[in-house]
N, C-alpha and C positions, 0 to 999 in steps of 0.2 A: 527347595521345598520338597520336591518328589525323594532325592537322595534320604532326606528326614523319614517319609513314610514308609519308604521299601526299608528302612533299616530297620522302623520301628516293626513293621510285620514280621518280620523276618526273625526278629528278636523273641515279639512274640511268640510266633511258631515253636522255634529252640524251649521256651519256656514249658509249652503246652506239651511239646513230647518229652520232655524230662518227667513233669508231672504224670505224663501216663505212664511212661515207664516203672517211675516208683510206684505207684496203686499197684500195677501187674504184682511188681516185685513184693509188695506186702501182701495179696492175693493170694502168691505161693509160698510164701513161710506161712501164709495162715493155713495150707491144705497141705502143709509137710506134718506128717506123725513127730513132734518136739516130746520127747519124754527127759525127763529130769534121770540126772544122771542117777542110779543109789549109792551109798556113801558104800565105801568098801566094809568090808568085815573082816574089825579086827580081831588076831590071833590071838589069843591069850598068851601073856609074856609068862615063864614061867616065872617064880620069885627065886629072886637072887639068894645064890648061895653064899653063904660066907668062907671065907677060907677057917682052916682048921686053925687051932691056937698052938702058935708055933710055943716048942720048947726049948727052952733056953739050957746052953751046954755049959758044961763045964770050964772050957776053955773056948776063947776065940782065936781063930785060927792066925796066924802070924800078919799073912796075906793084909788080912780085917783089922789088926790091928795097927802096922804100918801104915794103909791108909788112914786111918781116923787120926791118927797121929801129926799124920802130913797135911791133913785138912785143919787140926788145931793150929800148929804152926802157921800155916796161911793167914789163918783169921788174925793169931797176933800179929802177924808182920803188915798186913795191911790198915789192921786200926793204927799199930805206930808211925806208919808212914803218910796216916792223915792229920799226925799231930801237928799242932800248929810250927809253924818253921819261924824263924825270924828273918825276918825282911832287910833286905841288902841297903845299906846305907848309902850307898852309892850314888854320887850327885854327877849326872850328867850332863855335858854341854849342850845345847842345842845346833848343829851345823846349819844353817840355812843352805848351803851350797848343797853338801846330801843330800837335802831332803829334796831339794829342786831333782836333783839328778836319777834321786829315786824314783819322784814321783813322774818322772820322762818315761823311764823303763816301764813302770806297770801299764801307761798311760797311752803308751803307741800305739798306731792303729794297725788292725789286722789288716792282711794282704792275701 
């Protein structure tokens, strides 16, 4: 029973200087000078300038038009290469054996 009361003191105690601790501690944020920060000041952005209107020449230059040429070509050869394909008729066996022996190899345990 004495073990019970000295714990419970003691705990108390611990209690009672925590509490005064925080008071102090709010005591002095309440006697700190706390000023709100002011928002900065912003710079005037100047307003965007546009680029000039480009003028279009006479000719394009070889360079310019080799590329644009090579980038059409791209475009058809990849649309034809998403056309549809036809699908292999091809009727397969099922191995069980294989498959056993495949599924050993992926299935081994690290070392």
């Amino acid at each position: 029973m004495e073990n019970i009361l000295i714990t419970l003191v003691l705990v108390g105690g611990l209690i009672y200087n925590i509490y005064n601790n925080y008071k102090k501690e709010m005591e002095k944020t309440a006697k700190r000078d706390v000023r709100t920060p002011t928002p900065p000041v912003s710079a005037q952005v100047p307003p965007m300038r546009t680029p000039p209107p480009v003028i279009a020449m006479g000719s394009i230059p070889a360079e310019v038009s080799h590329i644009q040429k090579y980038k059409s070509e791209k475009k058809n050869v990849s649309k034809q290469s998403l056309a549809v394909q036809p699908l292999e008729d091809e009727i397969t066996a099922f191995d069980l054996r294989q498959a056993v022996i495949y599924a050993t190899i992926l299935d081994r345990p690290h070392k």
